[in-house]
N, C-alpha and C positions, 0 to 999 in steps of 0.2 A: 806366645803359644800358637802352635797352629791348629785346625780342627782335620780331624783325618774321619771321612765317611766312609761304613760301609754299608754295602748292597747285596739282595741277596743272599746266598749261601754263606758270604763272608761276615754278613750283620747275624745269622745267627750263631755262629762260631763264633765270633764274641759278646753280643747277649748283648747287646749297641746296638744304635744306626751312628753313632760318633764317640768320640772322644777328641781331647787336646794331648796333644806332645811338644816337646823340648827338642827331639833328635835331631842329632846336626845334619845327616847324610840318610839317604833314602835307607841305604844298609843298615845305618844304627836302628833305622824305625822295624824294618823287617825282624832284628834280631830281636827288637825287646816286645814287636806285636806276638813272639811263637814261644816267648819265654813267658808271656802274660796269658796269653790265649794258648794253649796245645790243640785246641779243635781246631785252630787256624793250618797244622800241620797237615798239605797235602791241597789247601786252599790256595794259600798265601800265593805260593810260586806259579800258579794258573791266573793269578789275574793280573790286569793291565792294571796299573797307578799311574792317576792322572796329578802334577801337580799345579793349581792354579789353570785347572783344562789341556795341560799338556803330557805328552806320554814321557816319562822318565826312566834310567838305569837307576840301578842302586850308589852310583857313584855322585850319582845328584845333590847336590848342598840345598837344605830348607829354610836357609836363614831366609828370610823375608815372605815364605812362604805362608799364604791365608789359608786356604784349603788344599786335601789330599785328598782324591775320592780312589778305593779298593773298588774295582769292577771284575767280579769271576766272568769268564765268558756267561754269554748267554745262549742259551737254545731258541729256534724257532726262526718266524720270517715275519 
């Protein structure tokens, strides 16, 4: 399992700061965080995902993957 953080606007759209998933591809995670979460609609596609620190496509495979962190942009300086 892996643990997928979120931050932000996106931790309250789903009422977490984590959860674990199974998803095999960045895409399968996407489809089934907007089928669990609908507040995520309109969030999801704004933020960067990081996996294991690095920035990823949705084409991405999570097998082995430890962490996912949801980053919406941020405001400010």
């Amino acid at each position: 399992m892996t643990t997928v953080r979120f931050f932000a606007a996106a931790q309250e759209a789903v009422g977490h700061d984590s959860l674990t998933t199974d998803a095999v591809t960045l895409g399968d995670l996407r489809t089934a965080l907007l089928a669990d979460h609908p507040a995520l609609t309109g969030i999801l596609q704004r933020c960067a995902v990081l996996v294991d620190g690095t920035r990823v496509d949705d084409d991405f495979t999570l097998a082995g993957a430890r962490t996912i962190d949801v980053l919406p942009p941020f405001a400010g300086g």
